[in-house]
C-alpha positions as CSV (number, residue, x, y, z in Angstrom):
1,X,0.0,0.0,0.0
2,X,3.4,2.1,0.6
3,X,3.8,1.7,-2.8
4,X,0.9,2.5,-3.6
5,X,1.5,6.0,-2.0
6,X,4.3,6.9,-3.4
7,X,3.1,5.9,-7.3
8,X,0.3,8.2,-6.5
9,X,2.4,10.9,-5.0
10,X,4.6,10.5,-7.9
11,X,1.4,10.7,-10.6
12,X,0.4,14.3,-8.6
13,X,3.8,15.5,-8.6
14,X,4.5,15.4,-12.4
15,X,0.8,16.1,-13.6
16,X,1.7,19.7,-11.7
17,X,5.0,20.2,-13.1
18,X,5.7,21.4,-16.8
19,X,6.7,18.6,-19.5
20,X,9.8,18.5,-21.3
21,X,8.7,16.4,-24.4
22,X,7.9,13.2,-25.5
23,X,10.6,11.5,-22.7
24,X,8.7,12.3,-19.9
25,X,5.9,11.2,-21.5
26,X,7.9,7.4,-22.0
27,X,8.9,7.5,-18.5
28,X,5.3,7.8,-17.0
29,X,4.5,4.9,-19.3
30,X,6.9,2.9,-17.9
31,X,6.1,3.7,-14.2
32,X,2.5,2.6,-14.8
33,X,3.9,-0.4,-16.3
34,X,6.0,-0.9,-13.2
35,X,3.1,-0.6,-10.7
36,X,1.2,-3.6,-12.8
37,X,1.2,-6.0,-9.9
38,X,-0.1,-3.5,-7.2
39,X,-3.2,-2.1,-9.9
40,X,-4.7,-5.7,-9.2
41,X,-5.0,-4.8,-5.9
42,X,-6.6,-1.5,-6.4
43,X,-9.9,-0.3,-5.6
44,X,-12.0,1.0,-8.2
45,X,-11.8,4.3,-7.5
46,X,-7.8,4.3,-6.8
47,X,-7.6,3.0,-10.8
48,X,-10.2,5.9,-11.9
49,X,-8.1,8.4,-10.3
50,X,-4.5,7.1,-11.6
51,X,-6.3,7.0,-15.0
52,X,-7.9,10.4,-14.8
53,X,-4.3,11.9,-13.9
54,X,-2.4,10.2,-16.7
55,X,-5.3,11.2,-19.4
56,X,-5.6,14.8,-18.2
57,X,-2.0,15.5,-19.1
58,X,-1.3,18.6,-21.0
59,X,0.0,18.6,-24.1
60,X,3.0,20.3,-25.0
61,X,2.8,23.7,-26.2
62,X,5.7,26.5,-28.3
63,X,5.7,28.0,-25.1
64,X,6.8,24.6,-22.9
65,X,9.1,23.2,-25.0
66,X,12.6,23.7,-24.4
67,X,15.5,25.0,-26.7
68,X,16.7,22.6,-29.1
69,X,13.3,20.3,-29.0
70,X,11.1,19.9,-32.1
71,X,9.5,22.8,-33.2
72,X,5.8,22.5,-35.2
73,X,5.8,22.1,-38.5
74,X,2.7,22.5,-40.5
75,X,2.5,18.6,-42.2
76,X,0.4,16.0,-41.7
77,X,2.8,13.0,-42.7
78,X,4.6,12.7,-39.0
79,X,3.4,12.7,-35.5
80,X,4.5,15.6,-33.2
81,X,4.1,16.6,-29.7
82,X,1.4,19.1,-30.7
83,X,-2.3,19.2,-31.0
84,X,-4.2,18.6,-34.1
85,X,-5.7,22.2,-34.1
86,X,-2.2,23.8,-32.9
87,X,-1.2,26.9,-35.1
88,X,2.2,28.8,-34.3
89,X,1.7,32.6,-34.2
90,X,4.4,33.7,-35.3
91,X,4.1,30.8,-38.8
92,X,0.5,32.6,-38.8
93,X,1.2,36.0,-39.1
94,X,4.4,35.8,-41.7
95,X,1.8,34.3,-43.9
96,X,-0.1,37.4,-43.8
97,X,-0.2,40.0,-46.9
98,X,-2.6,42.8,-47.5
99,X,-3.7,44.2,-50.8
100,X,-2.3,40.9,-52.8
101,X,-4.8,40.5,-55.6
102,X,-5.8,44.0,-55.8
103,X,-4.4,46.1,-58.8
104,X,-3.0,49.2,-58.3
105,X,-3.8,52.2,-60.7
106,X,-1.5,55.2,-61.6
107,X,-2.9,58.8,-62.1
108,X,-1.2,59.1,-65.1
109,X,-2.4,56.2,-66.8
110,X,-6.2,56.7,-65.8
111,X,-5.8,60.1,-67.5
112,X,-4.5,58.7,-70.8
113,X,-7.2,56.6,-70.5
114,X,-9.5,59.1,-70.2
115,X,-8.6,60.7,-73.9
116,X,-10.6,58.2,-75.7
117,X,-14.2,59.9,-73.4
118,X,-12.9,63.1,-74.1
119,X,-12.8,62.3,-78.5
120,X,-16.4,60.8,-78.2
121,X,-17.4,63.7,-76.4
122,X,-15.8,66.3,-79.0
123,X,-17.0,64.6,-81.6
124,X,-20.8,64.5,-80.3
125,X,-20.2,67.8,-80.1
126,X,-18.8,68.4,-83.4
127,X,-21.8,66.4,-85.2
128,X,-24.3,68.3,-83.2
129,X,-22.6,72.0,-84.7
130,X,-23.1,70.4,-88.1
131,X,-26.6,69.8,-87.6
132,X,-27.8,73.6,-86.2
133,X,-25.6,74.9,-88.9
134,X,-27.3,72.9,-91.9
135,X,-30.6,73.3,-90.1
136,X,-30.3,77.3,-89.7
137,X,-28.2,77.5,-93.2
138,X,-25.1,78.6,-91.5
139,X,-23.5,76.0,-93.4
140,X,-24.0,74.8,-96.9
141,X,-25.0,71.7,-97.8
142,X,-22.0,71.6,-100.2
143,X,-19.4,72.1,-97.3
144,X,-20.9,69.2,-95.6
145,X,-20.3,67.0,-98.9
146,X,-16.8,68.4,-99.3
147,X,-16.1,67.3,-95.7
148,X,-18.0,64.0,-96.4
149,X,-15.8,63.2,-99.0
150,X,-12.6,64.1,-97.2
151,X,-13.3,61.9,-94.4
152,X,-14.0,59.2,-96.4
153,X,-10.4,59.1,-98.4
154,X,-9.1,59.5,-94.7
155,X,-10.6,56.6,-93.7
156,X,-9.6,54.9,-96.7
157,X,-5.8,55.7,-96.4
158,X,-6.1,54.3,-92.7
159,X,-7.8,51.2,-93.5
160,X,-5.5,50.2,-96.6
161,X,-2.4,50.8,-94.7
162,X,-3.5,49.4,-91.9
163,X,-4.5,46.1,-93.8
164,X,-1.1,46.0,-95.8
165,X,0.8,46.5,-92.4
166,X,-1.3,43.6,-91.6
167,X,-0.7,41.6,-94.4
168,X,3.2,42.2,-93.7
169,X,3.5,41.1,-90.3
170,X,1.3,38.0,-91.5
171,X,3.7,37.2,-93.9
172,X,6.7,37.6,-91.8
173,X,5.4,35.5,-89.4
174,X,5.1,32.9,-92.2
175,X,8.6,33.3,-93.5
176,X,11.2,30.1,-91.7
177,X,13.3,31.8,-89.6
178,X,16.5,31.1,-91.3
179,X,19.4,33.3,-92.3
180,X,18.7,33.1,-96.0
181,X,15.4,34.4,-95.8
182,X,15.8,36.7,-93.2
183,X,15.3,40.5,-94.3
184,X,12.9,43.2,-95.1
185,X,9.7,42.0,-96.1
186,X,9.3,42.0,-100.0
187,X,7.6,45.3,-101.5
188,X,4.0,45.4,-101.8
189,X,2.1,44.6,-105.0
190,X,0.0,47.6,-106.7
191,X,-2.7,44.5,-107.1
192,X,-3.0,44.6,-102.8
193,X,-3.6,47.9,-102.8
194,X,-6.1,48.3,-105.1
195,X,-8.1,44.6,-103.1
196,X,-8.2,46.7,-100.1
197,X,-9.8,49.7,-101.5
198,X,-12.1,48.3,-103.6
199,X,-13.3,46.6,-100.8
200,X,-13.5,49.4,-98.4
201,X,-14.9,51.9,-101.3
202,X,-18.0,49.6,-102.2
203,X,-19.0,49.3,-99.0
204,X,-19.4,53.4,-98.6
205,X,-20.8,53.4,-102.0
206,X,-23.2,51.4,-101.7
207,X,-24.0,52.9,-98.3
208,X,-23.6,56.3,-99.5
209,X,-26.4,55.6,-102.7
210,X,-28.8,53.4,-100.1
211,X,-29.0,56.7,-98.0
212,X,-29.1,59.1,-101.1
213,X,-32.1,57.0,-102.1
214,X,-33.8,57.2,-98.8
215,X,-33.3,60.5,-97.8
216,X,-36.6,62.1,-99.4
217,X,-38.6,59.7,-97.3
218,X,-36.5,60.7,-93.7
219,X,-38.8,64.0,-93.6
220,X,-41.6,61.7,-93.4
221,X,-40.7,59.6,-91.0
222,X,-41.3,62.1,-87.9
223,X,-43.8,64.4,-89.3
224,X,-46.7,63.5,-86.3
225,X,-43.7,64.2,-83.7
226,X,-43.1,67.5,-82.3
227,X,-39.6,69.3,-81.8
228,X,-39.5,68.8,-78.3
229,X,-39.9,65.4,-78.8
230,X,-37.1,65.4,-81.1
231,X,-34.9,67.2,-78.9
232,X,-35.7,65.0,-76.1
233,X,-34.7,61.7,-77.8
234,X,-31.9,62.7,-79.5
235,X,-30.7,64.1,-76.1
236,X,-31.5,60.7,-74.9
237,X,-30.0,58.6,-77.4
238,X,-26.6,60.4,-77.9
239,X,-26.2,59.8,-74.0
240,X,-26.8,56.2,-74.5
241,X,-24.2,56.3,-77.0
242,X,-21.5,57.8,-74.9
243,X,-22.3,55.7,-72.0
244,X,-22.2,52.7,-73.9
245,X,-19.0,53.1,-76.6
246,X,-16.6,50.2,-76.4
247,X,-13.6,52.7,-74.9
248,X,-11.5,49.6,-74.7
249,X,-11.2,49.1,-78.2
250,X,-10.6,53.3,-78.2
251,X,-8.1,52.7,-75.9
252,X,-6.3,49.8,-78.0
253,X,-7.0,47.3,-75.2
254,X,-8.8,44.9,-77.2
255,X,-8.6,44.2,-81.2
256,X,-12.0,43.7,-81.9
257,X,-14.7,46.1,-82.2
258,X,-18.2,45.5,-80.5
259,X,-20.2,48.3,-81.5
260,X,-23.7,47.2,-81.8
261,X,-26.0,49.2,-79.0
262,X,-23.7,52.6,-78.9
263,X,-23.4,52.8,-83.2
264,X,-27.1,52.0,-83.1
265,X,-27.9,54.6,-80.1
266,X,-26.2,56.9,-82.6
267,X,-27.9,56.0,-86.3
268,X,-30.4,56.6,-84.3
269,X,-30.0,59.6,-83.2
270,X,-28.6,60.8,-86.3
271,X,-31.7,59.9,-88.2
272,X,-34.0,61.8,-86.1
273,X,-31.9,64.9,-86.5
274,X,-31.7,64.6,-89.9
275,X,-35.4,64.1,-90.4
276,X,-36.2,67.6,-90.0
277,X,-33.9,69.0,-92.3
278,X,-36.3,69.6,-95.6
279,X,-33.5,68.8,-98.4
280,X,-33.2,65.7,-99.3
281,X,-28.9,66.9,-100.2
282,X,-28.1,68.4,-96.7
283,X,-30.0,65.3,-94.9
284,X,-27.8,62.8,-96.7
285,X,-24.8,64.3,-96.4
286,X,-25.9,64.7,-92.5
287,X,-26.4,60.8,-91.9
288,X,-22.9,60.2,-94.4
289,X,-21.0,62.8,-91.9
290,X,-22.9,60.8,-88.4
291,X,-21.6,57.2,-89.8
292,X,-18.3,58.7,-90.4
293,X,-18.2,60.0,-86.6
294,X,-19.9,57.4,-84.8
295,X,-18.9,54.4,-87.1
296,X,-15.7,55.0,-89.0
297,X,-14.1,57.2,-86.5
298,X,-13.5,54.4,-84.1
299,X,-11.5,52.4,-85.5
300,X,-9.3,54.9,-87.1
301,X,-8.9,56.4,-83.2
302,X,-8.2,52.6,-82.5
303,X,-5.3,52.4,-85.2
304,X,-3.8,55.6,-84.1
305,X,-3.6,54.8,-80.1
306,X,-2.0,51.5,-80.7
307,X,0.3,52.5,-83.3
308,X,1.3,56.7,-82.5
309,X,0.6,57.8,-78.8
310,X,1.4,60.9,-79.7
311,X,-0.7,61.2,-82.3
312,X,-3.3,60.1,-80.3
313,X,-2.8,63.0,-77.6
314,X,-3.0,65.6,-80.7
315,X,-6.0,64.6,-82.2
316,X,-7.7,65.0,-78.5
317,X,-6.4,68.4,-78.2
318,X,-7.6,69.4,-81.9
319,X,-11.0,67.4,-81.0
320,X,-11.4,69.3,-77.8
321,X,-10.5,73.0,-79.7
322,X,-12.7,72.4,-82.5
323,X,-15.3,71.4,-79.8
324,X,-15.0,74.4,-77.6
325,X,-14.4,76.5,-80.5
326,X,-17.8,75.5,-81.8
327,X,-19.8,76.2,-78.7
328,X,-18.2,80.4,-78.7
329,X,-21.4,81.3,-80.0
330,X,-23.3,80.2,-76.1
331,X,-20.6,80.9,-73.6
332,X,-22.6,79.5,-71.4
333,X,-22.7,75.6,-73.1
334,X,-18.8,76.7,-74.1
335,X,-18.0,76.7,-70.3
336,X,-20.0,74.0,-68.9
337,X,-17.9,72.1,-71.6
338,X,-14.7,73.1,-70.5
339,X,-15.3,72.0,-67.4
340,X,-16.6,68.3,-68.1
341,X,-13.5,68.1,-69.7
342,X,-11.2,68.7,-66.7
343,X,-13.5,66.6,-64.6
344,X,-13.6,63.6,-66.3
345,X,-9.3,64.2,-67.7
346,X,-8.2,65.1,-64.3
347,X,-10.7,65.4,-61.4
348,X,-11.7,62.2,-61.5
349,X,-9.4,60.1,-62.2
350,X,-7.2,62.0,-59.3
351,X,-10.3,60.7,-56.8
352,X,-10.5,57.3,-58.2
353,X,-7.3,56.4,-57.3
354,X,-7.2,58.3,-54.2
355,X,-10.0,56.4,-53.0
356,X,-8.8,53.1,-54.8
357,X,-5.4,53.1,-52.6
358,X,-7.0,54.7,-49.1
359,X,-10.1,53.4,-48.7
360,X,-9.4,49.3,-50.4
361,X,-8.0,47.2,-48.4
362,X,-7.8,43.3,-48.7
363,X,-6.5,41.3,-46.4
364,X,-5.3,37.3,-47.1
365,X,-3.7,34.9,-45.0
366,X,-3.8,31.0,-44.2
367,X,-7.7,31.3,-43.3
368,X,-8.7,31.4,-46.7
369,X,-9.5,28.6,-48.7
370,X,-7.1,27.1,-50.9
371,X,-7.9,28.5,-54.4
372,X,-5.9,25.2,-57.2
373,X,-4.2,26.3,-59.8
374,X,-2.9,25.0,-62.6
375,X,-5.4,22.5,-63.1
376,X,-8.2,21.2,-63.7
377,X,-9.6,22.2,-60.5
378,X,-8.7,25.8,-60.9
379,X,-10.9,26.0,-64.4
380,X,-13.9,24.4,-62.8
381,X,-13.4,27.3,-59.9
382,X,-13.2,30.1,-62.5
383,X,-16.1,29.3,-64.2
384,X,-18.5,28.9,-61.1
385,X,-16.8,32.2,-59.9
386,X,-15.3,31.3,-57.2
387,X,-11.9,32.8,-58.6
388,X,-13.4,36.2,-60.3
């Protein structure tokens, strides 16, 4: 029973004092082992309590174990003198980052971006000049043909050098990349030319000679509506437009132009207007100058952002004159213009990415999910969403 004592003594005395690792843990195994012969002689409650003190042990902890003793390691293919659900702090936190899948903007670049708003605008602006100056005879109907007709041999130097340029670079991507045929590419045939325009000049011809053919009938099409109405949906319409213009493709982000609400916002717009003018010349060249504006224009813009920058700033400037120039006659409109300009080109774009980089803030650490990449897995999450 002496023995007895002591073993129990000796259970008490190391369930109180701190544990050094998995030796101590050995070394209470073996003095159970020990007391064997006396546990047959226990009472019932003398084995619940040796059993309660050798279950309740406490696990070892960072803070318990001593210098030079295992530290935790975050695997799962070896056993280690932690807890299941153990996490070190200090592991924890170094795998903390802030702001990792957030992209950062730069002032300058959201105010080149910018440009391409500032053209649309302009040249809404422009278009709606032409208009009140057919419709009060400020402008001849011949002016507005002879401006017609130079927009459409500028558009048709733009697209047939931009499709030979793209017929080079096809070619020289064709060519082996060996020494013997490495060089200039070879000079372009007068028969590519002439494919390219041809094909551009049909299509505005036959446009040009559907529209000549239709004008008469425009006049008719809105005799039952009033002016206010006019004004009121054209208003609404060219709004649309400029909301809804693809200013990707402006801004030579994408290569493939999507322009089927805004362009029609704007046909339609541009019919209406040119509905009440009474000749059937002046209305037709008013819906040839809208198409080249709100049709053509973009992807010459497009062509000169990704291949001349700039190039690109000029024509904003001399959009954004012309603009401002043709609103003198109101001060009033010619101010209010101005200052959308510098709004939406500096103002901002200066609080967007103030707010983006003070107010956003992500944080990511080891408590989110696992997000697979590289695999299978990681398309199935991206196209249930889970990685947008």
């Amino acid at each position: 029973m002496s023995r007895l004592v002591s073993s129990s003594e000796t259970m008490d005395s190391r369930r109180h004092a701190p544990s050094t690792g998995g030796e101590e843990e050995e070394e209470d195994r073996s003095s159970v082992t020990d007391s064997g012969d006396d546990r047959d002689h226990l009472s019932h409650a003398t084995r619940f309590e040796l059993h309660a003190a050798y279950s309740h042990k406490p696990h070892p902890s960072k803070s318990t174990i001593a210098h030079g003793s295992p530290s935790w390691r975050k695997v799962l293919y070896e056993r280690q003198p932690f807890e299941d659900n153990y996490v070190d702090p200090q592991q924890f936190l170094e795998e903390l980052s802030q702001n990792k899948d957030i992209k950062s903007y730069r002032y300058a670049n959201v105010v080149i971006n910018t440009l391409a708003i500032t053209q649309e605008m302009s040249i809404v602006v422009l278009f709606c000049h032409a208009f009140m100056g057919v419709f009060t005879n400020t402008i001849s109907k011949y002016s507005l043909v002879c401006i017609d007709v130079l927009s459409v041999v500028a558009a048709l130097t733009c697209y047939v050098l931009y499709q030979c340029h793209q017929d080079d670079c096809r070619v020289t991507e064709e060519r082996p990349a060996s020494p013997s045929t490495r060089g200039p590419p070879p000079p372009r045939p007068p028969s590519r030319w002439l494919f390219h325009a041809w094909n551009f000049g049909r299509q505005v011809v036959s446009l040009v000679t559907l529209l000549t053919l239709l004008s008469p009938i425009l006049s008719t099409l809105t005799v039952t509506y009033s002016d206010d109405t006019i004004v009121t949906l054209s208003i609404l319409t060219m709004s649309l437009h400029v909301l809804l213009t693809d200013y990707s493709y402006l801004n030579a982000y994408t290569q493939r132009f999507d322009p089927n609400l805004s362009v029609n916002m704007a046909i339609c717009c541009v019919t209406l207007m040119a509905s009440r003018i009474s000749s059937p010349l002046a209305s037709g060249a008013l819906i040839c100058f809208g198409i080249m504006c709100f049709a053509l224009s973009p992807i010459v813009r497009h062509l000169i952002k990704h291949y001349s920058f700039t190039t690109h700033v000029a024509i904003t400037f001399g959009l954004v004159g012309l603009a401002i120039g043709c609103l003198t006659q109101i001060p009033i409109l010619a101010i209010l213009f101005t200052v959308t300009v510098l709004m939406i080109s500096f103002g901002i774009p200066w609080l967007f990415v103030r707010m983006h980089s003070s107010v956003k803030t992500q944080i990511n650490g080891p408590w989110d999910e696992a997000k697979p990449t590289n695999s299978a897995a990681a398309a199935e999450w991206a196209n249930s969403g889970f990685l947008a």
